[in-house]
N, C-alpha and C positions, 0 to 999 in steps of 0.2 A: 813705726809706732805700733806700741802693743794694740791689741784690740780686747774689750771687754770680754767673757765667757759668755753673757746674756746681754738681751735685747735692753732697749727702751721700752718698752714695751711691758717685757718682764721683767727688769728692775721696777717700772713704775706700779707694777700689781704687789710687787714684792714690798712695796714701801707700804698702799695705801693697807697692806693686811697686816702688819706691823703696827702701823695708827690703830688700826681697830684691837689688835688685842692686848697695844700697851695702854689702851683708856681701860679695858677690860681686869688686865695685871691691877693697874692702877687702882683699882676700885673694889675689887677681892683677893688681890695677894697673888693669884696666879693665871693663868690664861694665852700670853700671847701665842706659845708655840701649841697649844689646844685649839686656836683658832687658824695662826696661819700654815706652819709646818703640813699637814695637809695636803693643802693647797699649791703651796709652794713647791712642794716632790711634783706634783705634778704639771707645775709653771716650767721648773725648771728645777732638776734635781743637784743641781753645787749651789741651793741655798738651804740643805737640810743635811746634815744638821748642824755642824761647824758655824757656820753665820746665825744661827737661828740662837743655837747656844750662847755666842758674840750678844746677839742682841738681847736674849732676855737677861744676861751679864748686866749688861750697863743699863738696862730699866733696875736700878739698884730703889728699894723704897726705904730702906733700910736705916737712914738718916731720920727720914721722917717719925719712925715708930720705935726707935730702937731703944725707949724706957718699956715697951711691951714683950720686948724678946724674953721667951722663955729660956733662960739661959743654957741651964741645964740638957735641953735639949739638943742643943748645938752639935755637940759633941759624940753624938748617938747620930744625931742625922747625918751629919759629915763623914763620920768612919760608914754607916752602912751605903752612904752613895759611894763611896771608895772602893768596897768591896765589890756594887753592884756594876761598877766601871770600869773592873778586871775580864770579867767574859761576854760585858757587849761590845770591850775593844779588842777581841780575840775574834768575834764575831764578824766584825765590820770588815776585820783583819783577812780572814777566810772565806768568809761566804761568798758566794755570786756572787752579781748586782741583781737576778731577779728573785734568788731567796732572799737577800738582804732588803725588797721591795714589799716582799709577803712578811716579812719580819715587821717593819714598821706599819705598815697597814694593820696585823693582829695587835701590836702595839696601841694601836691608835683607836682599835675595837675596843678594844680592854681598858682603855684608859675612859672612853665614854661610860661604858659599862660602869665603871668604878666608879664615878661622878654621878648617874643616875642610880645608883643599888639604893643611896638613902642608909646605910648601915650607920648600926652607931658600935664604932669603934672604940673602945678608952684607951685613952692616950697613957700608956705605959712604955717603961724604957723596952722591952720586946716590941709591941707593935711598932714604936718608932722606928727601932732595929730594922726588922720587917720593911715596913714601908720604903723605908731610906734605901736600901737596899734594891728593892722594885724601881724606886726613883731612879738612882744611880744607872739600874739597867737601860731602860725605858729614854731617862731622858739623855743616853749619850748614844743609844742608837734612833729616836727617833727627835731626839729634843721636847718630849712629851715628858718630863717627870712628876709634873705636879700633881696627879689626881691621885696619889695609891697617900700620898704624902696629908694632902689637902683631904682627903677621906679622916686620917687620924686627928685632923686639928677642926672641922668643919663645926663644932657646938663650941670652939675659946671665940670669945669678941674679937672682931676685925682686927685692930689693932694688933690684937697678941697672933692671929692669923696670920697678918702680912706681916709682921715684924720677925715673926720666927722662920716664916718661911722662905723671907726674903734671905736672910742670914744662912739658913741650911742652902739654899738655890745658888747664892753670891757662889759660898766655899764649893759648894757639890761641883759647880759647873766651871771652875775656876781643876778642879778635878778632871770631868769628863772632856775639858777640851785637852789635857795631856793624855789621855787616852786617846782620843781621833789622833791627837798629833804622832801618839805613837804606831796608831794603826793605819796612817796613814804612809809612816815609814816602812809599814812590813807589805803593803797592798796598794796598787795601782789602781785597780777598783772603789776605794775609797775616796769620794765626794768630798768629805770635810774640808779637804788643803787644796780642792782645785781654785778656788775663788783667790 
């Protein structure tokens, strides 16, 4: 009989951090793998970022609010997290495991960084560009994409916040897990497909 990769233990931390940042998700549009991913590299590293991506996939909010989606948007955020899911799966592809360790870590510096700056961004089809792009990278090597993304929409009402960024996150990360999976075919090193 197979045996699990991870404990009870660390599946049950794995869960209750999950809880906490899909009430999080739930309530401003983005957050889970902001709060757990993290934590979780250091629980036990084959829950990041393949399962983390998994899960903020299917926290889908997108049913809910999807008369606020900025349509237009879509289309810009999708193609630049595409682009930005080309060399962080080349990345994952090559690197160590402990560059790939300090990658997500500055990842994850950066991403707070970007959520405390307070900038006010206008939401133009370059910054989306831009941002989408950062997302793309960010959230298929660390499962962190929301805050470069969540920076350019942070002044539209909740609704059209979670509604669009549900939509850009659904497709993006529907994206960045064919990236792991294909980085996972070129490297052994790679976490994503151990799970």
């Amino acid at each position: 009989m197979p045996t699990l990769p991870v404990t009870p233990v660390e599946l049950a931390t794995a869960l209750a951090l999950t809880v906490v940042g899909a009430v999080l998700q739930g309530s401003i549009g983005f957050g889970l793998a902001v709060v757990a991913a993290p934590i979780l590299l250091l629980v036990n590293p084959v829950f990041v970022p393949g399962p983390m991506l998994l899960a903020a996939m299917l926290l889908v909010i997108l049913l809910r609010e999807r008369r606020d989606v900025i349509v237009g948007d879509i289309a810009i955020g999708v193609i630049g997290r595409a682009i930005g899911t080309l060399p962080a799966a080349y990345a994952i592809a090559t690197l160590p495991r402990n560059v790939y360790e300090l990658l997500f870590a500055a990842l994850v510096t950066l991403a707070v960084v970007l959520s405390m700056a307070g900038w006010r961004i206008r939401r133009t089809p370059a910054t989306i560009g831009l941002a989408a792009i950062l997302s793309g990278f960010a959230g298929t090597v660390s499962s962190i994409g929301g805050p470069p993304l969540a920076l350019i929409y942070q002044h539209e009402n909740g609704a059209r916040l979670r509604g669009t960024l549900s939509a850009i996150f659904t497709l993006g990360t529907l994206i960045s897990m064919i990236g792991l999976w294909w980085a996972g075919s070129r490297s052994a090193c790679c976490c994503c497909l151990a799970w």
